[in-house]
C-alpha positions as CSV (number, residue, x, y, z in Angstrom):
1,X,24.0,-11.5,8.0
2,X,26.9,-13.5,9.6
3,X,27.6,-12.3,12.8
4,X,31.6,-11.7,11.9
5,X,29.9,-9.5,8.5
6,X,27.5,-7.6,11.3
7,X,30.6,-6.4,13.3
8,X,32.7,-5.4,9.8
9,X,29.3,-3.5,9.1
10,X,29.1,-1.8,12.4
11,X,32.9,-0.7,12.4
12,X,32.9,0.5,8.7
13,X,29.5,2.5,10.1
14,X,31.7,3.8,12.9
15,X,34.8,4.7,10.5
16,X,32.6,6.6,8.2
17,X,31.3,8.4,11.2
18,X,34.0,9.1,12.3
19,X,36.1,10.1,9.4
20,X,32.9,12.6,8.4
21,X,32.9,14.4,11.9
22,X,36.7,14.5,11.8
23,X,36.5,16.4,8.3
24,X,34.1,18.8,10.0
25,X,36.2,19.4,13.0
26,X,39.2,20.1,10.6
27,X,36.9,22.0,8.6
28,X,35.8,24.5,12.1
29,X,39.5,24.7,13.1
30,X,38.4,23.5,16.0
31,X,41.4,22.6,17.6
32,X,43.5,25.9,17.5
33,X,39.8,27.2,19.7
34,X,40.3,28.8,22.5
35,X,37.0,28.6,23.9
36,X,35.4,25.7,25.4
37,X,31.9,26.7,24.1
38,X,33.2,27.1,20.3
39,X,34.4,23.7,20.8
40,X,31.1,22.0,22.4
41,X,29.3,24.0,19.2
42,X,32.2,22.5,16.7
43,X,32.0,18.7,18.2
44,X,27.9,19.1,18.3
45,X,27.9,20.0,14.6
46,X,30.6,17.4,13.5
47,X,28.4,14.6,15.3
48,X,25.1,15.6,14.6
49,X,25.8,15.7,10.8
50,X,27.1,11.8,10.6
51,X,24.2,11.1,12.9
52,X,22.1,12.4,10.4
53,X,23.6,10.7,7.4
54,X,23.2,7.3,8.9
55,X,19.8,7.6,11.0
56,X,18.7,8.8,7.1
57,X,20.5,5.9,5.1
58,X,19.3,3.7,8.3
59,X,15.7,5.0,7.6
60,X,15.4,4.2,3.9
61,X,17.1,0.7,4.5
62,X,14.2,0.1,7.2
63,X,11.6,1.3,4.2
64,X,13.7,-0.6,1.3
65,X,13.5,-3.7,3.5
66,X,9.6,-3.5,4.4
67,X,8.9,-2.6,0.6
68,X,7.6,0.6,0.5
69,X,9.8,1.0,-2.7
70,X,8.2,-2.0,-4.1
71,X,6.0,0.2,-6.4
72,X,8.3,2.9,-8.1
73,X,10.5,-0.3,-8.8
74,X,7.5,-2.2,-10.5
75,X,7.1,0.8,-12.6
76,X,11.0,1.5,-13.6
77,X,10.8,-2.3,-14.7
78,X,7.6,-1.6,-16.9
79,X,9.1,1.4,-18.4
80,X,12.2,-0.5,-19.4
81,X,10.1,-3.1,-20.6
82,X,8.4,-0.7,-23.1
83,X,11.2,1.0,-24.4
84,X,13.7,-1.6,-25.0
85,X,10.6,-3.8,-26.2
86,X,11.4,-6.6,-24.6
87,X,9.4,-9.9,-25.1
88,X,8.0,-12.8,-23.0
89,X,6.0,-13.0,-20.0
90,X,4.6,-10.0,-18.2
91,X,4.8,-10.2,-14.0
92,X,2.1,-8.9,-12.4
93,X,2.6,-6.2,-9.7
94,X,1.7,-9.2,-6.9
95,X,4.4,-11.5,-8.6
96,X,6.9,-8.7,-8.4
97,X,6.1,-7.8,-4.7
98,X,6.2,-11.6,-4.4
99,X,9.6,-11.9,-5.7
100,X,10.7,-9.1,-4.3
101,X,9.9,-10.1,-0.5
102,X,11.6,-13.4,-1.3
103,X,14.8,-12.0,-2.2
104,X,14.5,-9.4,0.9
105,X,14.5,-11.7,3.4
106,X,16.4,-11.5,6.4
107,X,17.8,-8.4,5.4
108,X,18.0,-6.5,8.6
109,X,21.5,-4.5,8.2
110,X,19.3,-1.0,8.5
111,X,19.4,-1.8,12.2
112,X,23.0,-1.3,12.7
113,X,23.0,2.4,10.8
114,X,19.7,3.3,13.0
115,X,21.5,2.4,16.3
116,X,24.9,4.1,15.2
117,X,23.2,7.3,13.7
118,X,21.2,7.4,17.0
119,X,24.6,7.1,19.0
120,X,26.0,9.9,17.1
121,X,23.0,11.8,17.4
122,X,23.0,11.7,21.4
123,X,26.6,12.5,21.4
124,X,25.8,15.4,19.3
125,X,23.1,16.2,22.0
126,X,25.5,15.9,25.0
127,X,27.9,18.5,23.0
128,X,25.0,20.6,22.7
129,X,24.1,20.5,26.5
130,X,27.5,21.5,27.3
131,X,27.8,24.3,25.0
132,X,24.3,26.0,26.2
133,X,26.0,25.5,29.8
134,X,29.1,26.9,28.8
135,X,27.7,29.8,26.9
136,X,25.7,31.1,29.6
């Protein structure tokens, strides 16, 4: 990926983030609170959640890159194979991997989501520090 295309990635990451925590803050009413700790609980909850999504999606892009998906893929293809019956050539589960790893390569965009949903997730952490300090 192009560096320009890396930093349109990482600030539509952000965005989505962003617009998710911003539903869940609207969602908590959190800003007719009147108590600082129902607002550190309402900001960790409203980061930790898009943290989540996109250390998850971040996650299965790391696995989808490094083919660990490789196989159930293989098998959809043979499955379609046999029920549309379609002719010609059959690949063999090491061409398909083969193939496969050729068309993967170079993609690394999981990186961005695993370093934004980790961002999110220590902001949700800092929330959560406060909040235990405020509550007690």
């Amino acid at each position: 990926m192009e560096q320009k295309e890396r930093r349109t990635f990482r600030i539509v990451l952000i965005v989505v983030g962003l617009t998710i925590a911003a539903v869940i803050l609207i969602s908590r009413q959190v800003f007719s609170s009147e108590s600082a700790a129902s607002a550190y609980s309402a900001l960790c909850d409203a980061l930790f959640v898009p943290g989540l999504l996109l250390l998850a999606g971040g996650l299965f892009g790391w696995l989808s890159a490094d083919g660990s998906f490789d196989l159930m893929g293989y098998g959809a293809q043979r499955a379609r194979r046999v029920f549309s019956h379609e002719d010609g050539p059959r690949e063999t589960y090491h061409d398909y991997k083969q193939r496969r790893r050729q068309e993967r390569n170079g993609r690394k965009h999981y990186r961005e989501a695993l370093a934004i949903g980790a961002a999110f997730l220590a902001l949700s952490g800092v929330f959560l520090l406060l909040y235990l300090g405020a509550a007690a």
